[in-house]
TINUNU-999896 format. One line per field, with one value per residue: y, z, x of N, C-alpha, C in turn; residue in one letter. Coordinates in steps of 0.05 Angstrom, whole numbers, plus 5000, padded with zeros to 4 digits. Atoms other than C-alpha are relative to their C-alpha. Example, Ala and Ser with C-alpha at 12.3 -4.5 7.8 and 13.67 -1.06 7.14 Angstrom:
REM residues 2
npy <- c(4976 4976)
npz <- c(5000 4999)
npx <- c(5018 4984)
capy <- c(4910 4979)
capz <- c(5156 5143)
capx <- c(5246 5273)
cpy <- c(5024 5022)
cpz <- c(5000 5014)
cpx <- c(5018 4985)
resn <- c(a s)
This chain:
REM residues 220
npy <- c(5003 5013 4991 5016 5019 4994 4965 4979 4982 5015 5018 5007 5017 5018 4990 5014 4992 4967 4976 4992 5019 5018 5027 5008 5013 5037 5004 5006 4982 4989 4987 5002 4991 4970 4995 5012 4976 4977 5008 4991 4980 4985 5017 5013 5007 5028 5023 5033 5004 4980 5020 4999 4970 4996 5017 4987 4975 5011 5000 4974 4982 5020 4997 4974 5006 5025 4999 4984 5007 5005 4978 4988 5016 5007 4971 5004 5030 4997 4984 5036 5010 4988 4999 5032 5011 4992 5005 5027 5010 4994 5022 5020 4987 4991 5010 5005 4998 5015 5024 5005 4996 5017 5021 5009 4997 5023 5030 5001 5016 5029 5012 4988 5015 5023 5003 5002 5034 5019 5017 5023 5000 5018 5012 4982 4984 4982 5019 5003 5031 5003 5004 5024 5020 5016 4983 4992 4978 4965 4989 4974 4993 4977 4986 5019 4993 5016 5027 4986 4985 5016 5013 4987 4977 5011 5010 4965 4996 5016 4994 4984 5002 5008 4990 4986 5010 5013 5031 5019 4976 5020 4991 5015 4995 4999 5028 5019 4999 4986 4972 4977 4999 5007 4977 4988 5012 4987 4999 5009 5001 5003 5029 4998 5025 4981 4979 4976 5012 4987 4966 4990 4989 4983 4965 5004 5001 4975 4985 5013 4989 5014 4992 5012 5029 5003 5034 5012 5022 5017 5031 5017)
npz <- c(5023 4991 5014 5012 4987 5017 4994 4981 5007 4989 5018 4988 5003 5016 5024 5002 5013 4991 5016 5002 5009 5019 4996 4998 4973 4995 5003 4973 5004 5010 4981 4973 4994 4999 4975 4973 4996 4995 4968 4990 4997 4982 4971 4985 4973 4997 5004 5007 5027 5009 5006 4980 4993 5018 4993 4973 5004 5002 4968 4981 5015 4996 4971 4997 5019 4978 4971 4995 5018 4973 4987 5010 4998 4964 4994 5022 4985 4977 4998 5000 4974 4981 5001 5004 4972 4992 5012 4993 4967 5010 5012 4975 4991 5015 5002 4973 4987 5012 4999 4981 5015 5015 4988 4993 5022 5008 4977 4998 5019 4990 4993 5018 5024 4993 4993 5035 5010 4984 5015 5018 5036 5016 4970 4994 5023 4998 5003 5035 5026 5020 5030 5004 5006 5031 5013 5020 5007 4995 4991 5009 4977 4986 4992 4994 4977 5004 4977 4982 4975 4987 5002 4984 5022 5023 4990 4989 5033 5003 4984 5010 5021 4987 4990 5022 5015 5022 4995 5008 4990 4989 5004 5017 5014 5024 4999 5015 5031 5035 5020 4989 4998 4962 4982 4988 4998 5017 4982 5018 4995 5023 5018 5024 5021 5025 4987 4989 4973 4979 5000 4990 4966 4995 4991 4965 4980 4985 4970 4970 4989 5008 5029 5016 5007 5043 5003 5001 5005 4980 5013 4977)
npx <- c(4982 4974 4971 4993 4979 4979 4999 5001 5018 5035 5015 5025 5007 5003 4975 4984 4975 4988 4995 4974 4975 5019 4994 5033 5003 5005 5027 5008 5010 5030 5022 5000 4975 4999 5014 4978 4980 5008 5007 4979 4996 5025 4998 4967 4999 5016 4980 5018 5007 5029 5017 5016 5012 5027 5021 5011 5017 5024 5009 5022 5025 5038 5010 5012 5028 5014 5006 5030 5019 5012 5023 5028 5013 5018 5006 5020 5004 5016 5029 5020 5015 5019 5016 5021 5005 5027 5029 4998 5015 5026 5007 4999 5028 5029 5015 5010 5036 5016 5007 5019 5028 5011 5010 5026 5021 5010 5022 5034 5011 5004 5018 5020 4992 5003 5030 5014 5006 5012 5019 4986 5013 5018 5023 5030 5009 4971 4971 4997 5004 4970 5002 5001 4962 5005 5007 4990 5021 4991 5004 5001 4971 5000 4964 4979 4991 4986 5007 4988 5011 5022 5023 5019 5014 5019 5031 4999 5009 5010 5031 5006 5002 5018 5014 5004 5025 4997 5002 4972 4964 4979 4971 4983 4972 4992 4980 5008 5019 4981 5001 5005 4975 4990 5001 5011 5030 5022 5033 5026 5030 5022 4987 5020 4996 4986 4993 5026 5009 4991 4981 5023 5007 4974 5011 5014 4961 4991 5025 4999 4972 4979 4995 4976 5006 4994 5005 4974 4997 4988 5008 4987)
capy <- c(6633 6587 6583 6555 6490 6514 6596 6607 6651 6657 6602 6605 6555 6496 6531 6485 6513 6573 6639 6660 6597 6555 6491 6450 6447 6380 6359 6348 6421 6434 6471 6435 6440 6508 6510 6475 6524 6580 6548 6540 6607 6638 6580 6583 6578 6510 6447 6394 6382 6441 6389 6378 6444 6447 6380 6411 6473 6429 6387 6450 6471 6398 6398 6467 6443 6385 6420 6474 6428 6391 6448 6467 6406 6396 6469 6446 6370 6404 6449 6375 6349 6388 6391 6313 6308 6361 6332 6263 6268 6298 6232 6187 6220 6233 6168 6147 6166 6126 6054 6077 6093 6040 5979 5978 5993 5918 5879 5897 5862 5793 5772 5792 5740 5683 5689 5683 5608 5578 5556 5499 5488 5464 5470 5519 5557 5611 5569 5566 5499 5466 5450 5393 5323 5301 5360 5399 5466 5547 5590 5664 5678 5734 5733 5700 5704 5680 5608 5650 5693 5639 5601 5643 5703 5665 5641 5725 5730 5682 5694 5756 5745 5700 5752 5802 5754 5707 5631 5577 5614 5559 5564 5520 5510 5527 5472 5423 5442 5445 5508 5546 5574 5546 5572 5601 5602 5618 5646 5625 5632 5586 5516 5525 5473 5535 5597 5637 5612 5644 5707 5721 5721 5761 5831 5799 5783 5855 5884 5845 5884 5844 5888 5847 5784 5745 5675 5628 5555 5500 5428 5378)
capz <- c(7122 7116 7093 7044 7064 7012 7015 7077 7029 7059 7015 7023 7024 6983 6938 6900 6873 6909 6875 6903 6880 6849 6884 6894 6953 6991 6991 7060 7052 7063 7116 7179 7176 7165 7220 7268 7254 7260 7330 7345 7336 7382 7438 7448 7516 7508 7505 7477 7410 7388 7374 7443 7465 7406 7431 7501 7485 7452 7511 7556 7499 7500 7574 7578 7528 7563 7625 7597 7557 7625 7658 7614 7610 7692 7692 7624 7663 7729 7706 7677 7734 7775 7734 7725 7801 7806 7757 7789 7863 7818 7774 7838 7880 7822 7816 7889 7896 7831 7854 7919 7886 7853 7909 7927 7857 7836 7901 7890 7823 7856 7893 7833 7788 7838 7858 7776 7774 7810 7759 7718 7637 7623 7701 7689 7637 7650 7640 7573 7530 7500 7426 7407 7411 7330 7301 7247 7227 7229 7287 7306 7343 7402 7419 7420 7481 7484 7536 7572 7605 7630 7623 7674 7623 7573 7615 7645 7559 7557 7612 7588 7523 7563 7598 7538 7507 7459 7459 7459 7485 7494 7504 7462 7454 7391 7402 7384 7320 7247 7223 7278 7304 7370 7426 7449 7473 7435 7465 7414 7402 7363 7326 7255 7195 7140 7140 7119 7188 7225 7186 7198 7280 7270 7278 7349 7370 7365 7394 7449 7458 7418 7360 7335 7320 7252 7224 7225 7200 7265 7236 7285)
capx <- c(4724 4784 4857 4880 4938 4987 4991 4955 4908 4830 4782 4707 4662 4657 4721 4752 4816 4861 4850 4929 4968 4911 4927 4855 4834 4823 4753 4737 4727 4651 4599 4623 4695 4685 4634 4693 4740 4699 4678 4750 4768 4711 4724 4801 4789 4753 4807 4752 4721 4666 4614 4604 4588 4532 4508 4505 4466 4414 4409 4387 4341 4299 4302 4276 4220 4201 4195 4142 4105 4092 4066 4021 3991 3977 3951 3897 3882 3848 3794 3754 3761 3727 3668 3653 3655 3599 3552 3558 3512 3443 3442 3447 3393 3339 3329 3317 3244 3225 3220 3189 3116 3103 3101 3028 3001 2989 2964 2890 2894 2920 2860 2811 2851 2839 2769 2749 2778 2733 2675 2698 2692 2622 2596 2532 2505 2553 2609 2651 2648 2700 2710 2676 2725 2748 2705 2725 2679 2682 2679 2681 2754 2736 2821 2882 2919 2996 3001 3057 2999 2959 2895 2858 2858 2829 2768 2763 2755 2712 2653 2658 2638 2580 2560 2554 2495 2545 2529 2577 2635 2695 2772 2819 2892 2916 2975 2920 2894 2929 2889 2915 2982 3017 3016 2960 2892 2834 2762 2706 2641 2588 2613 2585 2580 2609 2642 2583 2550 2604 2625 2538 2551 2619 2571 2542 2618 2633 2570 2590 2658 2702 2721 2776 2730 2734 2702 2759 2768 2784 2810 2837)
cpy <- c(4984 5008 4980 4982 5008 5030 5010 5025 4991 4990 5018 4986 4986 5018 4972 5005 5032 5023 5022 4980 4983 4977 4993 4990 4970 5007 4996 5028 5005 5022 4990 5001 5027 5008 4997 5022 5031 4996 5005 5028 5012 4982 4999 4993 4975 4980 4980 5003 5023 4988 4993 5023 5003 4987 5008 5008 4978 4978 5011 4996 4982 4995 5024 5001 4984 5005 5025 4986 4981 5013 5007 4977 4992 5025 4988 4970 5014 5013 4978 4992 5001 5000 4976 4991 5017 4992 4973 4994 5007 4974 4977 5004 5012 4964 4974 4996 4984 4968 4994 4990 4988 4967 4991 4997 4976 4985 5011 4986 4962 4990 4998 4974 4968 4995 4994 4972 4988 4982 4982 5000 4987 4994 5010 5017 5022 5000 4997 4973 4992 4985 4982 4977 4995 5016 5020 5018 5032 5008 5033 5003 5017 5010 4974 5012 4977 4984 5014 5012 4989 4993 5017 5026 4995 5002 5030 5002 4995 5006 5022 5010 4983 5025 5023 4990 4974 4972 4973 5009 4975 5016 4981 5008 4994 4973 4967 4993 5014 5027 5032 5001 4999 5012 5025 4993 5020 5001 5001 5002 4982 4972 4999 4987 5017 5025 5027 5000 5023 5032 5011 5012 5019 5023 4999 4996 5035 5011 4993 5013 4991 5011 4991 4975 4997 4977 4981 4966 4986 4965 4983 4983)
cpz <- c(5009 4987 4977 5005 4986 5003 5029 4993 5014 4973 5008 4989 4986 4966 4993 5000 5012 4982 5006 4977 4978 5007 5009 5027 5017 5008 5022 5009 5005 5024 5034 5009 5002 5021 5021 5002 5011 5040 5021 5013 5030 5027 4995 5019 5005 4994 4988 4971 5004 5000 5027 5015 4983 5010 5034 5001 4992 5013 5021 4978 4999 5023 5004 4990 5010 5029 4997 4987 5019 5019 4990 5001 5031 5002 4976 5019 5027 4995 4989 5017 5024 4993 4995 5028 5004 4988 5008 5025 4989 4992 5016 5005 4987 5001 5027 5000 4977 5013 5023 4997 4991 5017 5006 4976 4995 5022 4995 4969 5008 5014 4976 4979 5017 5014 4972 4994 5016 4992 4985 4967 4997 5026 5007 4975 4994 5000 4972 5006 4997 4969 5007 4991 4963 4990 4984 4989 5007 5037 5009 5024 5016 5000 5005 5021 5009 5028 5028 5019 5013 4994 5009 4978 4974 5008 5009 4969 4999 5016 4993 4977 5010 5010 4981 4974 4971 5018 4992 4998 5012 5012 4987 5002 4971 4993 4991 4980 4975 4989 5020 5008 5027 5019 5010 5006 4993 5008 4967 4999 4978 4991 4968 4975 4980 5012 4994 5025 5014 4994 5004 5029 5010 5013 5020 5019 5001 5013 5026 5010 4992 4979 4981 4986 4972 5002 4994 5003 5022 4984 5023 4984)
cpx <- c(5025 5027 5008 5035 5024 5007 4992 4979 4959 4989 4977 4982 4985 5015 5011 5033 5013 5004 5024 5020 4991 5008 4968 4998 4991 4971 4987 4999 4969 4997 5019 5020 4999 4997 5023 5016 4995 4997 5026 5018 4993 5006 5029 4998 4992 5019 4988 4993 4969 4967 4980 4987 4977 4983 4984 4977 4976 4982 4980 4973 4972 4993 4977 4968 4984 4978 4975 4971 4981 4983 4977 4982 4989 4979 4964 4980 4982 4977 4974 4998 4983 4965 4984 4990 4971 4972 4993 4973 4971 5003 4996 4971 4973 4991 4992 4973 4979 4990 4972 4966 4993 5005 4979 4978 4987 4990 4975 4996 5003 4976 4971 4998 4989 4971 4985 5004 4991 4972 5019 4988 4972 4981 4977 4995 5009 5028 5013 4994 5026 4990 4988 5020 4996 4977 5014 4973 5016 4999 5007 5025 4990 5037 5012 5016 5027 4999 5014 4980 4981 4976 4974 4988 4982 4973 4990 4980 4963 4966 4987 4980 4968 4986 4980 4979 5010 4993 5018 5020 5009 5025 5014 5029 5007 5010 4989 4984 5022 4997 5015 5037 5013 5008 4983 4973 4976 4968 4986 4984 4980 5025 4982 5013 5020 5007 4990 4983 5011 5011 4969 5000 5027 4986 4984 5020 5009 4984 5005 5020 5020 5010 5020 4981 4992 5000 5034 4994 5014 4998 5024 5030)
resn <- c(x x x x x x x x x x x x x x x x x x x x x x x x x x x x x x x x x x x x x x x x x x x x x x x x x x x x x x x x x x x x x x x x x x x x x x x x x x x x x x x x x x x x x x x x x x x x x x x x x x x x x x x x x x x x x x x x x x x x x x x x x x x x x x x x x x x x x x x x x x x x x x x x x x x x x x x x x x x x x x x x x x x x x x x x x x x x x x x x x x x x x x x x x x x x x x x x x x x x x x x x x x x x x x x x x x x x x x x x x x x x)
């Protein structure tokens, strides 16, 4: 509570007008003058402005805050760490022993592949064919086989398909025929005028092991 400048009578706050004398009080009257005075009072002993002593105290109070809100956080931060380090040395050492096992598997197929090219197209009766040159007719596809995996697998196809009782077993690249699609090479069987001809010897292409096979139009 304050006084009022004229009487000396106590105000309180946000009075306009003195209820001894009735003079109006000055307007710079509110909450924090009040507050000052009251401060004053209570700190005689203090020679400085009130204001700073408030600002003080709240000072300490965000230090003080600062300093647990840090702690707690180092204290929360260690118990993760500990457990990424232990799940780390299993994922290493599992997969060690895969690569080993599997170095010798494929050398017994390399020598297999290069002992097979050694007949030539057209060099014995066990030999594929090749298309006829500037012909144009059906025949019965056994497989297509992309250029990427080599020639050799074709002809493998191919003897195969010889050996299994078909006749006129070739190889062909796609790459040089319109009806067909680039890039690859095509084991054959039979050269026939129509494509009732060749859809007839389709059910002697699969007997033979070829279950995919199917009459198919070749035009140069």
């Amino acid at each position: 509570m304050a006084d009022c400048p004229t009487c000396g009578a106590p105000v309180e706050p946000g009075q306009e007008y003195c209820l001894e004398c009735g003079a109006r009080l000055p307007a710079g009257r509110n909450i924090v003058s009040t507050v000052g005075r009251a401060w004053r009072r209570r700190l005689r002993w203090y020679p400085g402005d009130w204001l700073l002593v408030v600002l003080a105290l709240l000072v300490v109070a965000a230090l003080a805050t600062a300093a647990a809100v840090y702690a707690g956080g180092d204290t929360e931060q260690a118990a993760p760490g500990q457990t990424l380090v232990a799940t780390a040395p299993p994922d290493v050492t599992a997969t060690n022993p895969e690569p080993q096992s599997t170095e010798t598997a494929p050398v017994a197929s390399v020598p297999t592949e290069v002992t097979t090219t050694a007949p030539v197209d057209g060099g014995g009766p066990d030999s594929p064919v090749e298309w006829p040159a500037d012909q144009d007719g059906f025949t019965v596809v056994l497989a297509s086989l992309p250029v990427s995996g080599g020639r050799d697998l074709a002809m493998q196809n191919a003897r195969s398909a010889i050996r299994g009782g078909l006749k006129e077993v070739g190889v062909l690249d796609s790459e040089s025929f319109a009806s067909l699609h680039p890039g690859y090479y095509v084991v054959f069987a039979g050269v026939y005028p129509n494509l009732e001809e060749a859809q007839g010897a389709v059910p002697d292409a699969r007997g033979a092991g070829f279950a995919n096979a199917y009459a198919r139009e070749i035009t140069s």
